[in-house]
Backbone bond lengths (Angstrom), bond angles and torsions (degrees), N, CA, C in turn:
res aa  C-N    CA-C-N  psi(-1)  N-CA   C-N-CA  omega(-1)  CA-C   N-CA-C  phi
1 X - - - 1.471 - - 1.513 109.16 -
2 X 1.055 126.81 145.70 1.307 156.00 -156.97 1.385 111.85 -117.17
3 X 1.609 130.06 94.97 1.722 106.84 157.03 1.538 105.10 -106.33
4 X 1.368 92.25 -176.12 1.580 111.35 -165.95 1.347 112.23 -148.69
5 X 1.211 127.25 113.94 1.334 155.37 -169.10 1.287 106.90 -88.11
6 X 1.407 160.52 131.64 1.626 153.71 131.23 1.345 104.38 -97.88
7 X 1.392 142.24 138.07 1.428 137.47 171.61 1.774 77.42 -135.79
8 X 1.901 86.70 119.22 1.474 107.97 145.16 1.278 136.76 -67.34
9 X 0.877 144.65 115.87 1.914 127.31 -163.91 1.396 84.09 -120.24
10 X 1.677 118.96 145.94 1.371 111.77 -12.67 1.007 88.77 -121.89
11 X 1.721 150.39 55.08 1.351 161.54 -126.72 1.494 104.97 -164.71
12 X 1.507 124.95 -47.04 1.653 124.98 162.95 1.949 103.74 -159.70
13 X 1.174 97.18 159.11 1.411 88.00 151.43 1.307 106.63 -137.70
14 X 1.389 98.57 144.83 1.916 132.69 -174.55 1.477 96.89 -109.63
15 X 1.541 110.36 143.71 1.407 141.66 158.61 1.428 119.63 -151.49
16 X 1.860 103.65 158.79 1.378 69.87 -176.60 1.565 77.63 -149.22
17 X 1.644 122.95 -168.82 1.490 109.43 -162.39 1.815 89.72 -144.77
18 X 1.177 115.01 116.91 1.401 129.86 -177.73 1.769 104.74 -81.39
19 X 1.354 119.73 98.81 1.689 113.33 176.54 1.923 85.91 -114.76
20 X 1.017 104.05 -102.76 1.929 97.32 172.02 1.504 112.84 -126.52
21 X 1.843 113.97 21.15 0.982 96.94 -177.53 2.202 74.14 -145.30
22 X 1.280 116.00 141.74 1.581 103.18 160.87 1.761 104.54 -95.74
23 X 1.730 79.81 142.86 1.607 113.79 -176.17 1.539 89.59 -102.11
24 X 1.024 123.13 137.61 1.743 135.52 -179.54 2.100 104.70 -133.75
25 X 1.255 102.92 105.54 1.383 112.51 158.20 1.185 137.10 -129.65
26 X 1.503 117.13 142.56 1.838 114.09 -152.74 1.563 91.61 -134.32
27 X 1.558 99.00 116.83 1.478 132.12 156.85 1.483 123.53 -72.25
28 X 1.610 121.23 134.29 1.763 114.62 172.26 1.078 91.80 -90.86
29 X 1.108 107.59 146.18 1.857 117.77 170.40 1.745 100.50 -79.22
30 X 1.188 119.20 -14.85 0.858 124.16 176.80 1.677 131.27 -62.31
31 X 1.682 95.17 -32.39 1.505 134.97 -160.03 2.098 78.40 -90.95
32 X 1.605 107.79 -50.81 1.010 97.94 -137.80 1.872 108.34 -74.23
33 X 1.175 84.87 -21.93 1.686 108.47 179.78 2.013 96.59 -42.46
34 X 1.309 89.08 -74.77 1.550 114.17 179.76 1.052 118.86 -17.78
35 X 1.941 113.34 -32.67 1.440 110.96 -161.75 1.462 99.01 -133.90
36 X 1.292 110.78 11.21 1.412 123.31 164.40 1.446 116.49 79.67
37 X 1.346 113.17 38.50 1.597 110.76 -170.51 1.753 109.65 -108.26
38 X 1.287 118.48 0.86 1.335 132.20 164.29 1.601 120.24 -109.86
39 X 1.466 101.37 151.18 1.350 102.89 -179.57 1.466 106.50 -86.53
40 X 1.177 120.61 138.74 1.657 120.24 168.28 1.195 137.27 -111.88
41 X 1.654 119.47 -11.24 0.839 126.95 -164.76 1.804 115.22 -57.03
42 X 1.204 145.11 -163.14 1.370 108.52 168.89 1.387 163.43 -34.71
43 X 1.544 90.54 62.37 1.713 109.27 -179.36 1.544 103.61 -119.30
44 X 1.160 107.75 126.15 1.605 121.30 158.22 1.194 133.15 -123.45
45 X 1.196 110.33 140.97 1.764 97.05 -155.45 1.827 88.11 -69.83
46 X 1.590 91.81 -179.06 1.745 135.04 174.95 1.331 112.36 -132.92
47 X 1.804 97.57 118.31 1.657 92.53 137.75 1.565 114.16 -135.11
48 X 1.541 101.87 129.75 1.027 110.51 179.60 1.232 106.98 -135.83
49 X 1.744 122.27 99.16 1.407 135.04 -174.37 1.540 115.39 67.27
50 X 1.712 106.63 -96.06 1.367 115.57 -154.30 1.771 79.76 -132.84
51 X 1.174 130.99 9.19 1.520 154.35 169.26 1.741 101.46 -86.91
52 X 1.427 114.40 65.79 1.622 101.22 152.75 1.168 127.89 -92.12
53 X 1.266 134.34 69.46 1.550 128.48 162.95 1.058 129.99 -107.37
54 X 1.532 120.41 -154.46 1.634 121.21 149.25 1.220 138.51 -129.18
55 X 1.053 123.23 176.21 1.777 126.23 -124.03 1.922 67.08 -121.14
56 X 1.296 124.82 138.46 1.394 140.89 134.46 1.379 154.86 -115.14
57 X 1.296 145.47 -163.95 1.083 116.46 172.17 2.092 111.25 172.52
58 X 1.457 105.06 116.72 1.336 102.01 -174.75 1.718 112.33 85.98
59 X 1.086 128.16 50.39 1.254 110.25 168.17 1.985 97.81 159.90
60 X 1.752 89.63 -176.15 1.804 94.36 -167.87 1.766 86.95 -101.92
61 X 1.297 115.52 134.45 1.148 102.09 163.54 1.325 126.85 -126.49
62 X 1.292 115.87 88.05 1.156 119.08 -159.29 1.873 124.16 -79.36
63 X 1.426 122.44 169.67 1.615 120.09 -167.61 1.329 110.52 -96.90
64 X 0.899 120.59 120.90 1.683 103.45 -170.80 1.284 97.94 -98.34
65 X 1.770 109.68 152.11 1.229 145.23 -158.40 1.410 111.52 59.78
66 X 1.317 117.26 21.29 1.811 117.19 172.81 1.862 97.02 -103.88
67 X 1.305 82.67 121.18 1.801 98.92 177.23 1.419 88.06 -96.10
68 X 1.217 108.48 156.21 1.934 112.40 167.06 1.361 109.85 -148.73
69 X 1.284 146.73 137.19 1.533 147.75 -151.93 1.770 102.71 -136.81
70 X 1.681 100.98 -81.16 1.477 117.45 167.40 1.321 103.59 -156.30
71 X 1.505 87.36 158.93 1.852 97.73 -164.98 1.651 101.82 -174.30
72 X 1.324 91.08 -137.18 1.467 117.20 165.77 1.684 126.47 -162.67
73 X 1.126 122.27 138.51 1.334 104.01 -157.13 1.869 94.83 -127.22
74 X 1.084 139.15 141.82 1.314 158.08 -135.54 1.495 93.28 -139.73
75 X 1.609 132.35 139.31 0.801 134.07 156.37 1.583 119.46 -164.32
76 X 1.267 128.76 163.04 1.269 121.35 164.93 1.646 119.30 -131.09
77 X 1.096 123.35 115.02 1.645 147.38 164.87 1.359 145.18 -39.08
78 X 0.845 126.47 151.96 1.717 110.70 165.46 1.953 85.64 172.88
79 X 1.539 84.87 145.33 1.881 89.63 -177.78 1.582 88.63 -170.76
80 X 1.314 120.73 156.34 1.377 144.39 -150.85 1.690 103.20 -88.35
81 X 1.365 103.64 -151.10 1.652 100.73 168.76 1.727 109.90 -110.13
82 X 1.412 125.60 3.19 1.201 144.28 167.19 1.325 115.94 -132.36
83 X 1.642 111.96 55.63 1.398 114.08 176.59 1.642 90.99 -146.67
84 X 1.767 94.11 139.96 1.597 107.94 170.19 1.566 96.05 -116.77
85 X 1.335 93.74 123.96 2.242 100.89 178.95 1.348 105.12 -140.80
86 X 1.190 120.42 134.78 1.429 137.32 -166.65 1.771 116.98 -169.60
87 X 1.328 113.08 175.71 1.417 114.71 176.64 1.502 119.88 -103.61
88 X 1.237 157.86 112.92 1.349 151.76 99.66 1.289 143.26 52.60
89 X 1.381 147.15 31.90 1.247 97.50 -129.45 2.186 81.67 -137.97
90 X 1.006 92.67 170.03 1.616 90.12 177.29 1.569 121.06 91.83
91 X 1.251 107.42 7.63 1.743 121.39 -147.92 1.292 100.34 -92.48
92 X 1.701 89.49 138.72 2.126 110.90 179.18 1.584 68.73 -96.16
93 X 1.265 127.52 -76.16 1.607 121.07 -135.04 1.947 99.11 -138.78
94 X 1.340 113.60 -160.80 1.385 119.68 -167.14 1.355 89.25 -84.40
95 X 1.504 141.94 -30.54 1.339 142.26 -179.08 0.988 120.50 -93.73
96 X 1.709 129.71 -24.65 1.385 115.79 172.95 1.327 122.52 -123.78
97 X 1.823 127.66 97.57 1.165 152.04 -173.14 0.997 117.38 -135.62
98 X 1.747 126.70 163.32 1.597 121.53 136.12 1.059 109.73 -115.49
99 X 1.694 114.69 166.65 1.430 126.52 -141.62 1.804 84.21 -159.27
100 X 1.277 86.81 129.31 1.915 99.07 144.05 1.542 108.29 -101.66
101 X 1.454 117.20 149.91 1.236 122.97 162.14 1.558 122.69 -158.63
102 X 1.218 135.93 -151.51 1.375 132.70 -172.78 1.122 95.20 -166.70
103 X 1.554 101.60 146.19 2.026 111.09 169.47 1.802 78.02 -121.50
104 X 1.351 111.86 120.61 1.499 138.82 158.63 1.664 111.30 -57.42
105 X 1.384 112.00 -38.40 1.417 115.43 -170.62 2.021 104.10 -66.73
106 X 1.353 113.04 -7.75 1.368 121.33 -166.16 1.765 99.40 -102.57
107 X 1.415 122.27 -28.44 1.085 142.29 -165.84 1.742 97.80 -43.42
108 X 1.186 138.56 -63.06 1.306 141.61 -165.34 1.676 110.25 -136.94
109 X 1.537 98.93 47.81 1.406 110.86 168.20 1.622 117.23 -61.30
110 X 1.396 108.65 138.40 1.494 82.33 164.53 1.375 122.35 -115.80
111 X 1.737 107.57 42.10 1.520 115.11 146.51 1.726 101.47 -89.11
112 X 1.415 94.51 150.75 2.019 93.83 175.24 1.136 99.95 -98.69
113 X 1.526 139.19 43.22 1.288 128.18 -154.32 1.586 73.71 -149.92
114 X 1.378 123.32 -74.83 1.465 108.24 -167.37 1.134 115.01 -76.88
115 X 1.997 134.03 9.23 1.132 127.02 131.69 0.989 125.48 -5.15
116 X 1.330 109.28 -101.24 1.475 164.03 173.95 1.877 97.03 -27.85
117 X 1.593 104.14 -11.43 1.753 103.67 177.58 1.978 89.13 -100.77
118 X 1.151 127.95 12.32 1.409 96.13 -171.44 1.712 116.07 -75.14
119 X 1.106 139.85 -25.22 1.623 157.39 -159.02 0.780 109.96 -118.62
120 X 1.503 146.62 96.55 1.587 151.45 -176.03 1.725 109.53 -109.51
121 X 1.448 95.57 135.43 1.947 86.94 166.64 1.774 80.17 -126.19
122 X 1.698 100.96 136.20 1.331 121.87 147.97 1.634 130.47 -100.53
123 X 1.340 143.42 161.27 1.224 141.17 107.26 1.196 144.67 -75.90
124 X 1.821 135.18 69.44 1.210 121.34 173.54 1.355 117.49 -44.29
125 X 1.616 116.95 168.64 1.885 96.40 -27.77 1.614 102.90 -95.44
126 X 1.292 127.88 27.61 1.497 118.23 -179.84 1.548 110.51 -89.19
127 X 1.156 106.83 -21.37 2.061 119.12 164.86 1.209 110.10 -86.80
128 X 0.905 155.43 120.36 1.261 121.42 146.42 1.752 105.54 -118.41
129 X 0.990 123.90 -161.49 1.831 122.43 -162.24 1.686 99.16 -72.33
130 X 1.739 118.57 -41.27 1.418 119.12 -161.50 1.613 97.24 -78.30
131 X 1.066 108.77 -39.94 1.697 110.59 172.18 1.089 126.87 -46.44
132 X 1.353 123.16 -27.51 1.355 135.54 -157.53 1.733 96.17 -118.24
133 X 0.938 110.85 -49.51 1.654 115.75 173.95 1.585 99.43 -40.76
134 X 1.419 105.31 -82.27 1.663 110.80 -164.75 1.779 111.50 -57.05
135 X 1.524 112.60 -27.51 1.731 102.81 179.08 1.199 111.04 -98.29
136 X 1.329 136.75 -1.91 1.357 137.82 -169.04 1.282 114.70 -155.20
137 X 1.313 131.00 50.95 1.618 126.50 -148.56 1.349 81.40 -83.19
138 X 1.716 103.22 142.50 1.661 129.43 148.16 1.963 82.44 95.14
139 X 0.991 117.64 6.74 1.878 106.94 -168.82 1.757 94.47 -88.45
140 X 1.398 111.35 -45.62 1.305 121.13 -170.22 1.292 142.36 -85.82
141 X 1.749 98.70 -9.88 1.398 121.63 -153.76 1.522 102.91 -166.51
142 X 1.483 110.78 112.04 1.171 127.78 -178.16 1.218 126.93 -105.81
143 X 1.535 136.37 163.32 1.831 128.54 142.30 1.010 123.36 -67.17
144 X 1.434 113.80 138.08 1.870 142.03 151.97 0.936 121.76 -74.71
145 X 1.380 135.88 35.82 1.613 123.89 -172.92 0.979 149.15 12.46
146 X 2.153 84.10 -66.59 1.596 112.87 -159.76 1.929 106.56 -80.41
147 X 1.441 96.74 -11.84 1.300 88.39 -140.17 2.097 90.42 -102.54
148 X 1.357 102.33 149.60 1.175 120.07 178.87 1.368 131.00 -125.29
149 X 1.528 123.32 102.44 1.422 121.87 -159.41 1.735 126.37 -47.83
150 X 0.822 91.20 156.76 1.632 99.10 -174.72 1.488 126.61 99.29
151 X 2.066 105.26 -19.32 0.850 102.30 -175.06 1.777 111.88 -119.98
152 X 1.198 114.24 176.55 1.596 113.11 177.28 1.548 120.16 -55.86
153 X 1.435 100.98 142.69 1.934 99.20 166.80 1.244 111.73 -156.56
154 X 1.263 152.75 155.58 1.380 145.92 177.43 1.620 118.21 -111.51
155 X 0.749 116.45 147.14 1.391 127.74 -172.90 1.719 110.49 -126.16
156 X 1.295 103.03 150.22 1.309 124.57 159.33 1.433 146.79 -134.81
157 X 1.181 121.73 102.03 1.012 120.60 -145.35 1.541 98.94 -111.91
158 X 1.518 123.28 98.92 1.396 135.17 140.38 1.749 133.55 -34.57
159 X 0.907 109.66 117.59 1.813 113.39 176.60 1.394 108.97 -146.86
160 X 1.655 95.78 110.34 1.565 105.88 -179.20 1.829 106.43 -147.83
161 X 1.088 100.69 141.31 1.983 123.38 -159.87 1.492 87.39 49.69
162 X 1.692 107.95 -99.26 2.083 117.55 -160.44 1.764 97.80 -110.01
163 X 1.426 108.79 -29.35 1.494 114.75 -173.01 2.024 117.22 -68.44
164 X 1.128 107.18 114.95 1.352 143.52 -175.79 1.419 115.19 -89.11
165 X 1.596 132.36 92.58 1.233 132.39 -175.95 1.649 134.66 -125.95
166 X 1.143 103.47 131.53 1.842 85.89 -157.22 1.499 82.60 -118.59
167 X 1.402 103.12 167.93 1.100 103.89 -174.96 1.407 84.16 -154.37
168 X 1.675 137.63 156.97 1.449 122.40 175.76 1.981 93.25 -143.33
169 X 1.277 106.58 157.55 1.574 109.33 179.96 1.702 117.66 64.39
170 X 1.040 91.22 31.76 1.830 101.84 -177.81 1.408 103.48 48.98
171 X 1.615 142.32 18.54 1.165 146.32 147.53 1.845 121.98 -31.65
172 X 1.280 93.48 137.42 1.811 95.49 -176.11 1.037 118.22 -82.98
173 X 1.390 127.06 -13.20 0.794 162.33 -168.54 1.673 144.69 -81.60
174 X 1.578 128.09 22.70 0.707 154.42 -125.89 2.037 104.71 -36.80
175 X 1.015 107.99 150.19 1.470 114.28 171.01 1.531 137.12 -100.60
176 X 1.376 81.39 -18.02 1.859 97.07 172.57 1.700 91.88 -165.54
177 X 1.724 111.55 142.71 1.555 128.82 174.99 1.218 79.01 -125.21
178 X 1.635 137.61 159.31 1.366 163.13 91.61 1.005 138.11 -109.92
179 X 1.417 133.34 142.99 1.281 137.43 171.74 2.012 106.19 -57.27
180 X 1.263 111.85 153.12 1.312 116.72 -161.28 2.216 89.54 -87.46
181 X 1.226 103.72 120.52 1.579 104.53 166.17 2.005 114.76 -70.06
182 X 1.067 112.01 -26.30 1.598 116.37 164.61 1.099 130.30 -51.97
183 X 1.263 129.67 139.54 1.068 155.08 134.30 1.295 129.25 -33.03
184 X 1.587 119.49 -42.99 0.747 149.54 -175.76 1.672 139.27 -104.92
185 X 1.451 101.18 99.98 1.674 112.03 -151.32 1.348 98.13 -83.22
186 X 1.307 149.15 -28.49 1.734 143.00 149.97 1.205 133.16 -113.71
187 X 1.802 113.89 -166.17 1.553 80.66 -178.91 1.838 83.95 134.42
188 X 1.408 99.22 159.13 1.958 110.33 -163.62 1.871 70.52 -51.87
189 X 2.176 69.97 -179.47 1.317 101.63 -167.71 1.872 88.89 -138.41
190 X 1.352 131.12 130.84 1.167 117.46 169.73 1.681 117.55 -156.55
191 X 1.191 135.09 169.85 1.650 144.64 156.09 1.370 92.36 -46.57
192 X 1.680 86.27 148.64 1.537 89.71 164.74 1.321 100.74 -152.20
193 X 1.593 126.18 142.23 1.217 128.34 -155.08 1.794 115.41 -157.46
194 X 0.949 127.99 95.93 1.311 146.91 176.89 1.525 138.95 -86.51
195 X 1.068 138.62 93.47 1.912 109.08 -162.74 1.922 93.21 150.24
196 X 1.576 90.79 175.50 1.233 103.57 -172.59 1.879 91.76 -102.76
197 X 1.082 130.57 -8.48 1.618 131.14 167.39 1.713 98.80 -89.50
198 X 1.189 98.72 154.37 1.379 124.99 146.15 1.716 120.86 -61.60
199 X 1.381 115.45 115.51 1.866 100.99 167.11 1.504 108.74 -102.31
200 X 1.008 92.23 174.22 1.709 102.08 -163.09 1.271 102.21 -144.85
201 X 1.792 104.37 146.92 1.568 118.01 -139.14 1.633 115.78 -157.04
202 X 1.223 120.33 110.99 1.803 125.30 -139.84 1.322 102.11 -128.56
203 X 1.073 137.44 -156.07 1.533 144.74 176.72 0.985 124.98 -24.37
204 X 1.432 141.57 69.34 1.369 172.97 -120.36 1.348 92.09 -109.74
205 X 1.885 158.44 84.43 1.291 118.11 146.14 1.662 109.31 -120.84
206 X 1.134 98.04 138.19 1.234 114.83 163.72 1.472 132.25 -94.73
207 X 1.615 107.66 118.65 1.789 109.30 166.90 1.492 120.72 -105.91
208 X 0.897 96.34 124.46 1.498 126.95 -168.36 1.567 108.39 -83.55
209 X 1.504 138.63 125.46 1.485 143.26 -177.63 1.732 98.27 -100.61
210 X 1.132 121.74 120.46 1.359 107.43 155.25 1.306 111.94 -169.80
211 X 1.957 109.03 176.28 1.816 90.33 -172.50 1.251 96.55 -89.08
């Protein structure tokens, strides 16, 4: 069985749950604030075009009552030239997760070395980026070519049994494969946001594998 998650940012979020018939229910974030089921601390919404989300900054921000196991998770981006923005996912607490993410400021370096830093997968806190740099350089953290900071890109990020797959620009082509460094096969699901910029964070859906 198959569910399916859509989170509207920052206007509603929709999900809906595929058994043999889809169930579709729509939350106000507005409602949700009220009753304390969102994080708020520096989040402000976005609109930018066909870009409804929100803008964050400094911290994990995770969805509460979103369990996440394996799936695939859908998203679209944008982060400055001093912004680290990525997804969350697997999380006991603000310290112990793994996360894909990107530093944009690496995106069109013209060292080919700090390229090659734009796409990071961690495991807090027994991975973390310097750990993985010095024992496994280039294993954890790849180049984006295409992609140029400041502006939008989407990503996809696959997780199925230990194997970890991103894929960015609806490319077939995957951009980073790894084996999962965790322990830990579920667990929150959240933003993740690092840097002296704000990143910014749009069409959120998540598919969910389970029996």
């Amino acid at each position: 069985m198959k569910k399916y998650f859509y989170f509207g940012l920052p206007l509603f979020i929709f999900f809906s749950v595929e058994v043999y018939a889809q169930k579709i229910q729509t939350f106000s974030l507005g409602q949700l604030l009220k009753e304390n089921k969102i994080i708020t601390f520096d989040v402000v919404p976005l609109n930018d075009g066909d870009k409804q989300g929100v803008s964050c900054s400094n911290g994990v921000f995770y969805l509460k009552d979103v369990n996440f196991s394996r799936g695939t998770i859908d998203v679209d981006l944008r982060g400055k030239d001093t912004c680290f923005l990525g997804i969350a996912f697997h999380g006991i607490d603000t310290a112990t997760y793994e996360s894909v993410y990107f530093r944009p400021f690496n995106f069109q370096s013209a060292d080919s070395l700090r390229k090659h830093h734009a796409l990071q997968y961690v495991s807090y806190p027994e991975y973390p980026w310097e750990r993985l740099r010095k024992e496994e350089p280039l294993v954890y953290e790849k180049a984006t070519p295409s992609l140029l900071p400041g502006q939008w890109f989407h990503v996809r990020i696959d997780i199925k049994d230990d194997w970890i797959t991103v894929f960015v620009n609806h490319a077939t082509e995957a951009s980073l494969k790894i084996k999962s460094l965790s322990s830990h096969k579920n667990g929150l699901l959240g933003l993740w946001e690092f840097g002296e910029k704000n990143g910014d964070f749009a069409n959120l859906i998540i598919k969910t594998d389970g029996k």
